[in-house]
Backbone as CSV, one residue per row, in Angstrom:
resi,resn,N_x,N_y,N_z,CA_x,CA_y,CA_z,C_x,C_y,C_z
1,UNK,-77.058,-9.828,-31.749,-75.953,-9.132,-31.127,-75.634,-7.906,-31.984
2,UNK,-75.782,-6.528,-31.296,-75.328,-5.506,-32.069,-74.362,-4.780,-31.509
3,UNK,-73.595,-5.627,-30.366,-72.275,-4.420,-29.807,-71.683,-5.830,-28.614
4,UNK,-70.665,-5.860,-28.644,-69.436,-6.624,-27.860,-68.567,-5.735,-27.330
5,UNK,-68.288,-6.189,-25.772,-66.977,-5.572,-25.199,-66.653,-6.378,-24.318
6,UNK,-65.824,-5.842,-23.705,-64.938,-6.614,-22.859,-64.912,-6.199,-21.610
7,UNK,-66.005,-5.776,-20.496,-65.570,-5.041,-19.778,-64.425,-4.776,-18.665
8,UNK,-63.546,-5.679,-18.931,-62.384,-5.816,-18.266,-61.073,-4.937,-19.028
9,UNK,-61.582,-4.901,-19.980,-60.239,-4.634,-20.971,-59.957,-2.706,-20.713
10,UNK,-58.499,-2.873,-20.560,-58.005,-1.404,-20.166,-56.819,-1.424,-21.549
11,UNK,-57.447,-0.182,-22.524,-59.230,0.356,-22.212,-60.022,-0.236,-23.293
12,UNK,-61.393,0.104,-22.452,-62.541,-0.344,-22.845,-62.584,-0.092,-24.600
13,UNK,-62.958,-1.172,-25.205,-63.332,-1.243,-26.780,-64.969,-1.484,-27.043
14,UNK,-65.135,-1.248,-28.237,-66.759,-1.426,-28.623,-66.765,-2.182,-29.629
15,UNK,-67.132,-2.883,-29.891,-67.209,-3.499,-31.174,-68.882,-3.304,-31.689
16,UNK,-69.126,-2.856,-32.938,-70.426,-2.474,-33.515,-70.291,-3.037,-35.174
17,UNK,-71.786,-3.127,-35.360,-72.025,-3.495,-36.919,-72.023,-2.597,-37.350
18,UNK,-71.786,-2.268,-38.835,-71.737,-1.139,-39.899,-72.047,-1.279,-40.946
19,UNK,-72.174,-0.747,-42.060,-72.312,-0.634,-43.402,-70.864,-1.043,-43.736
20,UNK,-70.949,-1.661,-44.615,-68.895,-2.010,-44.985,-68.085,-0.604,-45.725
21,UNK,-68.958,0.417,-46.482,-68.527,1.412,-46.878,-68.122,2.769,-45.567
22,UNK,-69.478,2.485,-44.725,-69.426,3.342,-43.558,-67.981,3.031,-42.256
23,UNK,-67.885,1.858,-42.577,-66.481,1.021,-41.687,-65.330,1.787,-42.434
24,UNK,-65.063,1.789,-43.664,-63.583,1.868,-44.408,-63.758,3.502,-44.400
25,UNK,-64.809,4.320,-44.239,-64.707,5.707,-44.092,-64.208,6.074,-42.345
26,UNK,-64.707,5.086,-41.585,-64.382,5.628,-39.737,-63.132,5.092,-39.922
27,UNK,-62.677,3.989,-40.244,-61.396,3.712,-39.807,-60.431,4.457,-40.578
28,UNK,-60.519,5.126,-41.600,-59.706,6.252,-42.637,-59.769,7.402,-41.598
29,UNK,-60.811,7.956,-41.133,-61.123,9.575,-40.383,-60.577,9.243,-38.715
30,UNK,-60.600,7.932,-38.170,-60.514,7.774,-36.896,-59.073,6.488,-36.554
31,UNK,-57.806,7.268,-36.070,-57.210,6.036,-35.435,-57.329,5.118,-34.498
32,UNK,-59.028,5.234,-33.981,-58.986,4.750,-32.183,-59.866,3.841,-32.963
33,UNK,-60.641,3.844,-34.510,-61.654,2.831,-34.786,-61.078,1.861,-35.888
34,UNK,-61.284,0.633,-35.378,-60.422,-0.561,-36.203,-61.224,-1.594,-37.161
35,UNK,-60.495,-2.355,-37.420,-61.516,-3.559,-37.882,-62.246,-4.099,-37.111
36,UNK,-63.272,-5.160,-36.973,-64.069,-5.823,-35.896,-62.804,-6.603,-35.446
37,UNK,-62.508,-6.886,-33.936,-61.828,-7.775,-33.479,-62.403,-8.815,-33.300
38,UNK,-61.862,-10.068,-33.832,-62.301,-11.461,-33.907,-64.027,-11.443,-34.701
39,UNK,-63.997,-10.186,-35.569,-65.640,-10.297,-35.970,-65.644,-10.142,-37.838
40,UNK,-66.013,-10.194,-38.310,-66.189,-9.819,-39.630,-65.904,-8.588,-40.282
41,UNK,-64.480,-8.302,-40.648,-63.414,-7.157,-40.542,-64.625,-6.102,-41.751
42,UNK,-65.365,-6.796,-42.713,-66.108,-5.889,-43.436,-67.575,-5.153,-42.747
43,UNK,-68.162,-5.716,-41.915,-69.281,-5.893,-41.480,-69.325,-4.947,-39.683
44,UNK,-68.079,-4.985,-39.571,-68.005,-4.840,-37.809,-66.575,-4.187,-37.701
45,UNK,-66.676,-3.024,-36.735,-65.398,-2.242,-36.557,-65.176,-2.169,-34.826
46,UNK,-63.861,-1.762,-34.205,-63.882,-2.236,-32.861,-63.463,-0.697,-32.747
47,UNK,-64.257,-0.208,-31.511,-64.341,1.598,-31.133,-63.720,1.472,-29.999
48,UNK,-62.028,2.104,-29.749,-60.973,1.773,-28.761,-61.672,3.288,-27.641
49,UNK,-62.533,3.462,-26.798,-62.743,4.057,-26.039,-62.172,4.677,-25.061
50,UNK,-60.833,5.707,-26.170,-59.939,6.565,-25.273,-60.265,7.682,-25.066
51,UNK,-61.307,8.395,-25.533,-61.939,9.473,-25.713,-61.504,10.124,-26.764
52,UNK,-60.865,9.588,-27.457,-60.845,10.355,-28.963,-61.603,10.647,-29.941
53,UNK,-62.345,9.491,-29.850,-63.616,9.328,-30.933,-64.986,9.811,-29.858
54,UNK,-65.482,11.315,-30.672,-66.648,11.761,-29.475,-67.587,11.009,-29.233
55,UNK,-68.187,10.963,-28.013,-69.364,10.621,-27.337,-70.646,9.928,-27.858
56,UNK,-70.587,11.568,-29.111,-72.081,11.695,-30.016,-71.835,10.927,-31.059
57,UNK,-70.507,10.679,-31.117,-70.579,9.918,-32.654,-70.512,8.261,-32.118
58,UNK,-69.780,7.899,-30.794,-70.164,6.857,-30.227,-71.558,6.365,-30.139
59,UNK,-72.512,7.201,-29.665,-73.761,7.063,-29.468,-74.548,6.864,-30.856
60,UNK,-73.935,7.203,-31.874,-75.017,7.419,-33.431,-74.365,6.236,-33.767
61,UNK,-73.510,5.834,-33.351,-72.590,4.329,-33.873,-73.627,2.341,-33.132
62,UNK,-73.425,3.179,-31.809,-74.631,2.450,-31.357,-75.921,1.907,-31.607
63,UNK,-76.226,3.384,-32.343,-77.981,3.139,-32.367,-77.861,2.433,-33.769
64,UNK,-77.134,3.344,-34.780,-76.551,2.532,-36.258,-76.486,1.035,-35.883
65,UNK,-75.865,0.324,-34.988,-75.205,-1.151,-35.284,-76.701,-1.402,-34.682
66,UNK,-77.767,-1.184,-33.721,-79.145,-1.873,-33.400,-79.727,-1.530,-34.504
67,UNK,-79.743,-0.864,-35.216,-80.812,-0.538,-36.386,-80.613,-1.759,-37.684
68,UNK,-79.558,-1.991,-37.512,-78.666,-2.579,-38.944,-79.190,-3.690,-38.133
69,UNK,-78.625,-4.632,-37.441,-79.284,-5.798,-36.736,-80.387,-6.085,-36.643
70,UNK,-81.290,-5.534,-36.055,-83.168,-5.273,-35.762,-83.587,-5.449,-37.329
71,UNK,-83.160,-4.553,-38.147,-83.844,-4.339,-39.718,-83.639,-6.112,-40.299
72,UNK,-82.478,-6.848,-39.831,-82.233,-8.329,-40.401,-83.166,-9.103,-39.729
73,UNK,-83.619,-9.217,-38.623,-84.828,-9.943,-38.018,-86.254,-10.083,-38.914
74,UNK,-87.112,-11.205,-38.715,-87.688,-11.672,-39.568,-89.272,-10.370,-38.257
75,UNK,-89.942,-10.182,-38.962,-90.972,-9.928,-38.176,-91.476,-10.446,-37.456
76,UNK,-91.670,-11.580,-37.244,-91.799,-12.499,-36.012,-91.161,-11.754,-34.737
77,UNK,-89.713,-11.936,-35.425,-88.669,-11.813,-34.085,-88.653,-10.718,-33.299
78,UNK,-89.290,-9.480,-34.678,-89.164,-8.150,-34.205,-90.242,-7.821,-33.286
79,UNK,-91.370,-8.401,-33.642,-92.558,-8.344,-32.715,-92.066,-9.102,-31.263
80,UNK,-91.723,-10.003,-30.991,-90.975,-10.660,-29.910,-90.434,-9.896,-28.666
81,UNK,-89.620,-8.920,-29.881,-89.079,-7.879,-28.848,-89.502,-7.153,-28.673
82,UNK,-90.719,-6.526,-29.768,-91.298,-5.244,-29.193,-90.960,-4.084,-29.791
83,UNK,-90.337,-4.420,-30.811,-90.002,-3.612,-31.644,-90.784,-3.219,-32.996
């Protein structure tokens, strides 16, 4: 799992994995990005999708939390997927 939401929830949140240094720098620069909700407050931050926090940095946040995830898989697993 590298991203949780809720798609019901108004409004829409993201929850993504991070670097724990890279987390305590977005949530300092960004009020819309929080701790992980219900996730591992060092490890995982929740991206409140009001349009405050841009697009592009949404999107580099994304690919960041699959990269960080994928890289913990054993090679087996990664081959599995195709990765």
């Amino acid at each position: 799992m590298y991203a949780l939401t809720d798609i019901q929830a108004e409004p829409l949140t993201l929850s993504l994995k991070v670097r724990p240094e890279q987390g305590d720098e977005l949530r300092a620069a960004w009020p819309a990005i929080a701790p992980g909700y219900h996730l591992n407050k060092r490890h995982w931050i929740t991206v409140t999708l009001d349009g405050t926090v841009p697009d592009e940095l949404v999107a580099e946040l994304l690919r960041g939390s699959h990269a960080l995830v994928t890289a913990g898989l054993t090679r087996a697993a990664r081959a599995e997927l195709g990765l």
